[in-house]
C-alpha positions as CSV (number, residue, x, y, z in Angstrom):
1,X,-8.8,-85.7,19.8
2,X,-7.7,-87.7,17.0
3,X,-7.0,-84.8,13.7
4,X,-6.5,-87.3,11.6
5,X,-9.9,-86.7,9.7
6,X,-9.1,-83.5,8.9
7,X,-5.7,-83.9,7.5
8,X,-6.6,-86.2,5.4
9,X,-9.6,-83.8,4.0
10,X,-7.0,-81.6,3.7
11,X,-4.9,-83.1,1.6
12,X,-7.7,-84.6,-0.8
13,X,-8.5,-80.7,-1.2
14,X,-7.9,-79.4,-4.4
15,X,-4.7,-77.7,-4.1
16,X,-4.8,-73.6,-4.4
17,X,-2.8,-72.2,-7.1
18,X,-0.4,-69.5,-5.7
19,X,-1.5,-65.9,-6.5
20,X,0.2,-64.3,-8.7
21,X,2.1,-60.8,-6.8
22,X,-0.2,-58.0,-7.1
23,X,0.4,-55.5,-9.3
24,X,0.5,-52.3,-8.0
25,X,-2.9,-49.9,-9.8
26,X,-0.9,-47.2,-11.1
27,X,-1.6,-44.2,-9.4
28,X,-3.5,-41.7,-10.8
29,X,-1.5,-38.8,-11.6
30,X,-2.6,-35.8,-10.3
31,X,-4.0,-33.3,-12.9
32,X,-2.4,-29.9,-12.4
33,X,-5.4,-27.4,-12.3
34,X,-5.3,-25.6,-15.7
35,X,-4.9,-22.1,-14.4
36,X,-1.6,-23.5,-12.7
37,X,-0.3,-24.5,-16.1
38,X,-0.7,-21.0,-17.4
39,X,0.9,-19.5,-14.5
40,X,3.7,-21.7,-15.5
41,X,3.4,-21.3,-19.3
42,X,2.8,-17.5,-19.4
43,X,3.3,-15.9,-16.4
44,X,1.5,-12.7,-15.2
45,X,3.4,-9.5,-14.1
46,X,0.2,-9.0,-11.7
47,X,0.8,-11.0,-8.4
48,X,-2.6,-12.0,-7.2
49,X,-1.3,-12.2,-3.4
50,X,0.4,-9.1,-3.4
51,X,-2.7,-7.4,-4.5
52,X,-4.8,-9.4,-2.0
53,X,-2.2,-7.9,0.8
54,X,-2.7,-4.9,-0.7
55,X,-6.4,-4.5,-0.8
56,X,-6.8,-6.4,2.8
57,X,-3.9,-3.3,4.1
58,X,-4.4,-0.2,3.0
59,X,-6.6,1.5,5.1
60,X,-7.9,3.8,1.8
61,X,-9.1,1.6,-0.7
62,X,-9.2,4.2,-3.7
63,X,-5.0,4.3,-3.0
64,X,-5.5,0.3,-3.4
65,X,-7.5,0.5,-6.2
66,X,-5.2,2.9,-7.8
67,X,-2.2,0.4,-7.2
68,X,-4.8,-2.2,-9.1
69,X,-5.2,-0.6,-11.6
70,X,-1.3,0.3,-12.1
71,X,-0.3,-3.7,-11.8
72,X,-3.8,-5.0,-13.7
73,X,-2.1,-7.1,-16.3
74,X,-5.0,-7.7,-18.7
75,X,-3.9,-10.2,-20.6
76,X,-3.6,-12.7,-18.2
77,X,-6.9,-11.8,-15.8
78,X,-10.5,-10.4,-16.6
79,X,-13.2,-9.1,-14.6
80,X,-16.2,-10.2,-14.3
81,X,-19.4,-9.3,-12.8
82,X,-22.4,-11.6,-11.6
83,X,-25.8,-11.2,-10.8
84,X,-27.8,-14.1,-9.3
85,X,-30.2,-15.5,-11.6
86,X,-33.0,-16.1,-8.8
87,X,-33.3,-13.4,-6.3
88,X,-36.8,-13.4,-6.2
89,X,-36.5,-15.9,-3.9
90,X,-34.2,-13.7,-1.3
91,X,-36.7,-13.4,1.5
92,X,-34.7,-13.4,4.3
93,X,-31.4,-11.2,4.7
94,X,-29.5,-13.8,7.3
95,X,-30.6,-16.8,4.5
96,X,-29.4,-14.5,2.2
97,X,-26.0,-13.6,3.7
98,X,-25.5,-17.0,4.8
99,X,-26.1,-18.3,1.1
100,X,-22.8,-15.8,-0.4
101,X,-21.2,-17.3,2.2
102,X,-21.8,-20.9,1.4
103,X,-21.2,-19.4,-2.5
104,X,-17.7,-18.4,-1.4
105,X,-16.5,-21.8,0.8
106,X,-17.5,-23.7,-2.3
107,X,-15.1,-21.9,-4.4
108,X,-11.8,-22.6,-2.5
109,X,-10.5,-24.3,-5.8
110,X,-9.9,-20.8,-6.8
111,X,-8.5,-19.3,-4.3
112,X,-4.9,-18.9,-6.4
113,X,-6.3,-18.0,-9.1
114,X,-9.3,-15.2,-8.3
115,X,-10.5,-12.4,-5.9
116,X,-13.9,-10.8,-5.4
117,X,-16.7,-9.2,-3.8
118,X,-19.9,-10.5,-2.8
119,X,-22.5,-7.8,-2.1
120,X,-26.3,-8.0,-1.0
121,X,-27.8,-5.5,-1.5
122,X,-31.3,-3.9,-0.5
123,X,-33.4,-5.1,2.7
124,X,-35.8,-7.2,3.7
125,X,-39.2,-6.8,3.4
126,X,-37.9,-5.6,-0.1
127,X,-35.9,-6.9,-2.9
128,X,-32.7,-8.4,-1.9
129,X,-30.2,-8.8,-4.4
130,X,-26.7,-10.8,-4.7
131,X,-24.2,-9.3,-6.5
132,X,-20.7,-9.1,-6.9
133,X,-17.3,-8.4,-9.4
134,X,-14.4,-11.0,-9.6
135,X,-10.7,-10.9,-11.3
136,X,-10.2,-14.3,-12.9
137,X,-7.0,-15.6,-13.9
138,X,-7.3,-16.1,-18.1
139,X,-10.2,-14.9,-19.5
140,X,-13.2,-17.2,-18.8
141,X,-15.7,-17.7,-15.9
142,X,-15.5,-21.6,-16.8
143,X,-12.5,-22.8,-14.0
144,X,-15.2,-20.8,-11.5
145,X,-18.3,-22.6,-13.1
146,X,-16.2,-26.2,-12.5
147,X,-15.0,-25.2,-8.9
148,X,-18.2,-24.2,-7.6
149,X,-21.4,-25.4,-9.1
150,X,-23.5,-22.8,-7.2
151,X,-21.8,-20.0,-9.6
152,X,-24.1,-21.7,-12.4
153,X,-27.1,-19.7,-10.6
154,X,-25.7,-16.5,-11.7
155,X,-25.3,-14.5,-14.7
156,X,-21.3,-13.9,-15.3
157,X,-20.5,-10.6,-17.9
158,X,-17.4,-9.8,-18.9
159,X,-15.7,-6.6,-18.5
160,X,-14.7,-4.2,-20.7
161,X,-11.7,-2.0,-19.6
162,X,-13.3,2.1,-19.6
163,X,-13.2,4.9,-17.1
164,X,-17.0,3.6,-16.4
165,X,-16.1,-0.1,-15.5
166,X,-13.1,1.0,-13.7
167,X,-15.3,2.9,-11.4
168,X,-17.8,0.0,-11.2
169,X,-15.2,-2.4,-10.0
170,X,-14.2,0.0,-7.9
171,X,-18.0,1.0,-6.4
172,X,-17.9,-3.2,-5.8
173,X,-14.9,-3.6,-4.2
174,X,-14.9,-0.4,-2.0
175,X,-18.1,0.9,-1.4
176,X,-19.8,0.2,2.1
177,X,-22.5,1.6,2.2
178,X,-24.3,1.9,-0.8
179,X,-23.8,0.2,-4.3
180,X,-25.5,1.3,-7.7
181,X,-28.3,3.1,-5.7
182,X,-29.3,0.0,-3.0
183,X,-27.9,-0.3,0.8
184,X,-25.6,-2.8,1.2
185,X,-26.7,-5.0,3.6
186,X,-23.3,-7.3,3.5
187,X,-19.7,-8.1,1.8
188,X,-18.1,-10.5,1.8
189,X,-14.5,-10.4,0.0
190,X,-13.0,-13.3,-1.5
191,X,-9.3,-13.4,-1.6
């Protein structure tokens, strides 16, 4: 095998200019979740895991509920309630259940930064309703609305602190049996 053909082709080839070293893409910087900068910028005296450990360990949740309401610090969360905008279309209680659950996997992004209850209510065969009452860190439904897209299908109102909303919230996150006149067919609690 003579090479000498294909040195010579070689050599006649234009020859490549050196690459210039690679600059290195910046990397992105990560974007701190806005709720996380106003932990940092105004901090709340309520600590959302110590009420979660409450709540998930006191066997009587009016006594948790009355510690709730002792640490609520109201300028740094609201509560909010939400009605699904479409349960006509509830049919089947399993679907049904299954969809909150979906809801709440989809909302890990808030997991810091919110608690709640997820109720369906009624049975099939008749209406079944999704319903449910969430603390938010700040005071907007918005960092929910970005974190989950599914909580776009529902109707979020605002709280207003009274004896009547206070037993609302608590008929939400306590009851078991029975909420604003409908069985409760299943909860699920986000926290």
């Amino acid at each position: 095998g003579d090479n000498s053909g294909k040195k010579a082709a070689k050599k006649d080839a234009p020859k490549k200019e050196k690459a210039a070293p690679k600059e290195e893409a910046p990397k992105p910087k990560k974007v701190e979740h806005p709720l996380a900068v106003l932990n940092r910028e105004k901090p709340s005296s309520l600590n959302l895991d110590a009420w979660k450990v409450q709540y998930s360990n006191t066997k009587n949740l009016a006594d948790a509920m009355t510690w709730f309401w002792e640490h609520l610090d109201t300028e740094g969360y609201s509560l909010w309630f939400c009605d699904y905008n479409y349960n006509s279309e509830n049919t089947k209680m399993f679907m049904t259940c299954n969809a909150v659950g979906g809801f709440l996997q989809r909302s890990e992004a808030m997991r810091k930064y919110a608690f709640g209850v997820m109720d369906v209510c009624g049975a099939e065969g008749s209406e079944i309703i999704i319903t449910g009452c969430w603390l938010f860190r700040g005071d907007s439904e918005k960092h929910m609305i970005e974190a989950n897209p599914d909580a776009e299908y529902y109707t979020w109102k605002k709280a207003e602190l009274n004896d009547e909303t206070k037993a609302r919230v608590a008929a939400y996150w306590c009851n078991e049996d029975e909420l604003e006149g409908k069985p409760i067919a299943d909860s699920k609690v986000f926290k």
